[in-house]
C-alpha positions, 0 to 999 in steps of 0.5 A: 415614657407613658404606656399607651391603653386601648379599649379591646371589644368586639368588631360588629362591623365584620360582615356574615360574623357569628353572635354568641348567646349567653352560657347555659348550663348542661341542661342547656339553661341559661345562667342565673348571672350573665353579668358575673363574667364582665364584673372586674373579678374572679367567678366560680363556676361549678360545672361546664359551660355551654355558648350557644350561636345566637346567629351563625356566621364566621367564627371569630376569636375575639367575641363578646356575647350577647347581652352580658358581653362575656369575652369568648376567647379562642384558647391561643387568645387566653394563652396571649393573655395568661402569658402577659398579664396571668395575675389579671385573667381567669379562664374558664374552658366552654364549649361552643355550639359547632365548634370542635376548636377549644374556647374559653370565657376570658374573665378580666379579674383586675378592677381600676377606678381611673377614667379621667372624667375631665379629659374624656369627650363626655360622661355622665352620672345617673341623677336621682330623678332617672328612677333608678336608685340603686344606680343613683351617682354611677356612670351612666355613658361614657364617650371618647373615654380617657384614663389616668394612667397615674392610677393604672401602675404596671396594669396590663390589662383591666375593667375601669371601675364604675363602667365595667363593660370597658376591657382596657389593654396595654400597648403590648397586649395589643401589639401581641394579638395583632402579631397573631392575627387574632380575628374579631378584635378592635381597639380605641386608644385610652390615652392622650388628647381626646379626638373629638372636636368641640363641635362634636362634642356639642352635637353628641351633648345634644344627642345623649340629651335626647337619648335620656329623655327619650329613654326615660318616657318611654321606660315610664310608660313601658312600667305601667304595662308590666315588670320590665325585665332589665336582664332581658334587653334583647341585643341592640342592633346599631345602624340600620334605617330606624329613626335614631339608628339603633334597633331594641327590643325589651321584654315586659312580664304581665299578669296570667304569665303572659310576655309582652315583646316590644320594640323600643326605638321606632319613635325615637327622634331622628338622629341624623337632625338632632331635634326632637320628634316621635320618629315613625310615631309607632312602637311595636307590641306583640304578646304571648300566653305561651312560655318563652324558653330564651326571649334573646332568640325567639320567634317572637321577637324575630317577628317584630324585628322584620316588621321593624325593617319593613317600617323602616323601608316603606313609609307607605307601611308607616302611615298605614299602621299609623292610623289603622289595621295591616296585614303583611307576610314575613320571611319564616325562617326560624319560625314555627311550622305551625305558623307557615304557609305553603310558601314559608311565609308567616302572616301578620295581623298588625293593629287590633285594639284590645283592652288590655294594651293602650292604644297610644301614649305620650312621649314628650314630643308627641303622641306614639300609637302602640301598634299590636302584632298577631300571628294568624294561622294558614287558613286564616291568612288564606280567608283574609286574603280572599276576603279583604277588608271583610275579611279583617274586621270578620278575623277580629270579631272571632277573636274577641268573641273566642277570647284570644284577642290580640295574643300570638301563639305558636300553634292554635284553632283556626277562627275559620 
């Protein structure tokens, strides 16, 4: 009888359910290479480890971390798999912020080249013309995997060659964490027939089709403002009322030290109607002199995920910011004191031109406007409020004229 495997990962969909951030040192400095505990092979670690609550919550014990999706196990999870398949884990003891429980990174040290291209619903490959050579004839997606289990042998647990983000578990490793009731974990068979009607598959060809093109006009354009920082995706948001349903965020190193925090899916096409478009027609950017200790959970990108919200709740906001300025107030949860009112808002200017920053740019399905977020001080919220339409063309006068411009800052003068 042929033993059946499942994809093991992270269930998003609990709700009020802790995120972990990536593992710092014990200086509490993130990592050099988030990435080496999701590689299909053993790591050296020199010292203990320390996870971080990205978002608090439900602890779970089956968690993956943010952006380099480490496993972060609690320890009766390793030892289910240390008893199962010991030839295949590595675990690494860490300690997890508020946690007084043991948990481990769970490392998967076994590596199979064994998706079955032919049987999954789709893959694809990065192509020369995507500009990215170092990725140039490696797995690019991959949907409704499929394996071949001839090249698996007695594997019990394993990363797929070629797309390491894949945990794939035997049926008795699965069995044994749902005997114990073991809390954040799903799984999606591997093995048999393909669920996918050919139907669904065409509408997924089309959809990944707009994806690509839509990702590549954009990353071209997002190159030409700066280095984009590939290690610093900050994590996706799936769902939501963003045109394609997905919520991202990059991160773009410019010149003088500054870092430019960009929305990265407002003008995506609009995935429900699998036809091309721009989406809202806008994407956010927001740009700080200030350093930026962990960019996966700063202020600043908090920032542009409310305004992203609010984008996608009002179309009045959105034909506002379209053509023109926008002024808005923002929850101040996690945000600096510096910036809140006496009501614990934080105030928003969104629009001003700067030379420095285009003002739109061209996708292949229309045109997208660049819109700027400056953070204002109390009392320069307070006088545009009082001052109206005035009051915003006076605020960006004196800030062009004292240099600031466009940029947001956790603490400076007041213009007025």
């Amino acid at each position: 009888m042929t033993t059946r495997y499942f994809e093991l990962s992270d269930d998003m969909s609990i709700q009020e359910r802790w995120f972990l951030d990536e593992a710092t040192n014990s200086q509490g400095q993130e990592i050099d290479d988030i990435w080496q505990f999701a590689d299909g092979c053993a790591v050296r670690v020199e010292e203990r480890l320390r996870i971080p609550v990205h978002h608090p919550g439900t602890p779970l014990e089956f968690s993956q971390t943010s952006v380099g999706a480490a496993p972060i196990v609690h320890q009766r999870v390793a030892n289910i798999f240390t008893k199962l398949a010991p030839d295949a884990v590595q675990v690494i003891p860490v300690d997890v912020d508020g946690q007084a429980e043991p948990y481990c990174i769970l490392v998967v040290t076994k590596l199979i080249q064994c998706i079955d291209d032919q049987q999954s619903a789709e893959v694809s490959y990065w192509k020369p013309e995507d500009g990215r050579p170092e990725k140039t004839g490696s797995y690019r997606s991959v949907y409704d995997m499929r394996i071949d289990t001839t090249k698996v042998g007695d594997a019990k647990v394993f990363r797929t060659r070629g797309w390491t983000g894949a945990i794939i578990v035997s049926e008795d490793i699965k069995d044994a964490l749902e005997r114990a009731g073991v809390t954040g974990v799903q799984f999606e068979e591997v093995t048999g027939p393909s669920s996918v009607t050919p139907e669904e598959r065409e509408r997924r060809l089309k959809l990944r089709k707009l994806y690509d093109r839509t990702e590549t006009a954009r990353d071209a354009f997002w190159a030409t403002l700066g280095t984009l920082e590939e290690r610093f995706i900050i994590p996706p948001v799936v769902g939501g009322g963003w045109p394609a349903r997905r919520q991202v965020w990059r991160v773009i190193r410019r010149p003088e030290g500054r870092t430019l925090f960009v929305t990265d899916g407002l003008s995506d096409f609009y995935a429900a109607r699998v036809e091309p478009s721009v989406g809202f027609g806008v994407e956010l950017a927001l740009e700080t002199d200030e350093p930026v200790a962990d960019v996966s959970s700063c202020w600043q990108q908090l920032i542009l995920e409310h305004i992203g919200n609010e984008l996608a709740e009002h179309e009045r906001v959105r034909e506002t910011v379209r053509t023109g300025f926008l002024s808005m107030e923002v929850d101040g949860q996690r945000m600096p004191e510096t910036l809140l009112t006496k009501d614990g808002r934080v105030g928003l200017l969104l629009g001003m031109d700067t030379p420095s920053l285009p003002t739109h740019f061209t996708m292949p399905d229309g045109e997208v406007r660049l819109v700027t977020v400056k953070t204002l001080m109390p009392a320069e919220l307070e006088y545009l409020l009082e001052h109206g339409k005035h009051g915003c063309e006076e605020l960006i006068r004196r800030f062009n004229e004292r240099g600031s411009s466009h940029l947001s800052r956790a603490w400076r003068q007041p213009v007025v």
